[in-house]
C-alpha positions as CSV (number, residue, x, y, z in Angstrom):
1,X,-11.1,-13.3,16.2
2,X,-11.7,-9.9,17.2
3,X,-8.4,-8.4,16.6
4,X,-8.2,-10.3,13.0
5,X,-11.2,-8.3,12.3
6,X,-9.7,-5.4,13.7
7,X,-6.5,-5.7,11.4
8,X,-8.4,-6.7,8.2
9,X,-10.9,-3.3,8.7
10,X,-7.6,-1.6,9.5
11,X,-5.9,-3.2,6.3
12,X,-8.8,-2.1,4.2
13,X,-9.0,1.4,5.5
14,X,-4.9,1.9,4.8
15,X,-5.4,0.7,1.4
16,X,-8.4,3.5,0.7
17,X,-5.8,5.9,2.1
18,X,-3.2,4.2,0.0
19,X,-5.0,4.3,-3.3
20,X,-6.5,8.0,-2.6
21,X,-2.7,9.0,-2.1
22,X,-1.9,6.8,-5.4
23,X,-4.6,8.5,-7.7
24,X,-4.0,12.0,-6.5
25,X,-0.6,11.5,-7.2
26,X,-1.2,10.7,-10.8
27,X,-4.2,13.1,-11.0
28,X,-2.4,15.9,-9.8
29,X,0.8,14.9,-12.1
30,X,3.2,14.5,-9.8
31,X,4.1,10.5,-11.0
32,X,4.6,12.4,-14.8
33,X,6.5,15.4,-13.2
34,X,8.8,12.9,-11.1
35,X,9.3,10.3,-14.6
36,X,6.9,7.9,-13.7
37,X,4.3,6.1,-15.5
38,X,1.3,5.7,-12.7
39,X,-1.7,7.6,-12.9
40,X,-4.3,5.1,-12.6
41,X,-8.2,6.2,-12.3
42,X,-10.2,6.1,-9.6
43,X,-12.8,3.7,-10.2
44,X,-14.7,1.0,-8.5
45,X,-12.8,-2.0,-10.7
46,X,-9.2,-0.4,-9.6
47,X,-10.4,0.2,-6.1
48,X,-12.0,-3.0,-5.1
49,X,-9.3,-5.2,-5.3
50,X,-6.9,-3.0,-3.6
51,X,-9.2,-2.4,-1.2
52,X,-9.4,-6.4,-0.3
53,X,-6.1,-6.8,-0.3
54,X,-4.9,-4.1,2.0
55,X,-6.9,-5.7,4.5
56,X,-5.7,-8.9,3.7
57,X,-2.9,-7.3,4.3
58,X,-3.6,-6.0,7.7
59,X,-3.4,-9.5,9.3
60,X,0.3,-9.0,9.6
61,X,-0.6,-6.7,12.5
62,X,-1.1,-9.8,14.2
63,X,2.4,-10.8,14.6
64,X,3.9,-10.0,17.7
65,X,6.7,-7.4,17.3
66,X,6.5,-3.7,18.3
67,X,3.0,-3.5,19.7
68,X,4.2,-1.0,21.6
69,X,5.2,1.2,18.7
70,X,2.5,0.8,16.1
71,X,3.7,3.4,13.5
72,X,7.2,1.7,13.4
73,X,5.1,-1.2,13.2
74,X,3.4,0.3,10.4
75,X,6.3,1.2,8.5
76,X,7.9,-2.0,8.6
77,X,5.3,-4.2,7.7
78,X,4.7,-1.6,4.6
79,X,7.7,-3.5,3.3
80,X,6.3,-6.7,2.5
81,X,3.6,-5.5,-0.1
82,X,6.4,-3.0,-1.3
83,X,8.7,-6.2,-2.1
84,X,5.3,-8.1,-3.7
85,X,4.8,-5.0,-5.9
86,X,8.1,-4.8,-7.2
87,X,9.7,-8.3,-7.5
88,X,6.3,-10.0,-8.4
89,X,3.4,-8.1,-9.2
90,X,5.7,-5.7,-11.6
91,X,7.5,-8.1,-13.4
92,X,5.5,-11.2,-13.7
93,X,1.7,-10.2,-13.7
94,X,1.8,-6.3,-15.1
95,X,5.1,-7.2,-17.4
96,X,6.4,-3.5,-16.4
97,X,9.9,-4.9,-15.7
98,X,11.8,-5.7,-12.5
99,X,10.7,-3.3,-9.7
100,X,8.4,-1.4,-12.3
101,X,11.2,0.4,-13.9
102,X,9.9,0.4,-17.6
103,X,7.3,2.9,-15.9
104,X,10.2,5.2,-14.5
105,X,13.4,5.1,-12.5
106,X,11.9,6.3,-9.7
107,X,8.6,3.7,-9.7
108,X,10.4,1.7,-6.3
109,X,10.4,5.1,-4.2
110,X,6.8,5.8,-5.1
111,X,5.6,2.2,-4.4
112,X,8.0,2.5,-1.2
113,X,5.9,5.6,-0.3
114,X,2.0,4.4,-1.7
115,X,2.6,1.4,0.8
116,X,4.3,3.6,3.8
117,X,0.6,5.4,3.8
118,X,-1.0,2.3,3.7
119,X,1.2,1.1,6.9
120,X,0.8,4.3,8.9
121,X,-3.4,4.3,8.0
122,X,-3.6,1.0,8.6
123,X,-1.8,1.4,11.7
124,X,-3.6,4.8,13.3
125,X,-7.0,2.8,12.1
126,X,-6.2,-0.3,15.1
127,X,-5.3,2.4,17.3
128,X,-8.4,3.5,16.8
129,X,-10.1,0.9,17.1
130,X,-8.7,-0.2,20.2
């Protein structure tokens, strides 16, 4: 139990780090300068479920492959919400296309990146914590 806590409190710290990197992205206008549509504000209501989700997330820490090497760990799990943002989230619940591309060609790289922070937070976060 105490390691699921661990990775959900991990989970939730990589997604503040995630959606920090996310916003100052857009804030700073590097999505715009790069052709991309994502500058989203940084509010409670955008946070919160992000938030929940990265730690949600995090559980996948609990599967038993490269313990040893936690920010390879990190990185690879970062693909599995990278492959829910693009081929589900983006096309079938925000209607921006497949992979987000009506927002810019390069929306997949960005995601690809967003969620690499969140794996490598999440990631230093349980070592950390252990």
């Amino acid at each position: 139990m105490k390691k699921l806590l661990i990775f959900f409190a991990a989970g939730c710290v990589g997604a503040l780090a995630n959606s920090i990197t996310a916003w100052a992205f857009g804030n700073y206008g590097i999505t715009k300068a790069l052709g991309v549509s994502i500058a989203p504000a940084l509010s409670s209501s955008w946070l919160y479920p992000r938030i929940v989700w990265g730690g949600i997330w995090g559980l996948l820490f609990i599967l038993p492959m490269l313990d040893s090497k936690l920010l390879r760990k990190g990185s690879i799990l970062s693909l599995f919400p990278t492959a829910v943002q693009l081929f589900v989230v983006f096309p079938f619940k925000a209607h921006k296309g497949m992979a987000g591309l009506e927002l810019g060609a390069l929306t997949p790289l960005l995601v690809l990146f967003f969620n690499w922070v969140w794996g490598i937070a999440t990631a230093i976060a349980i070592k950390f914590a252990k």
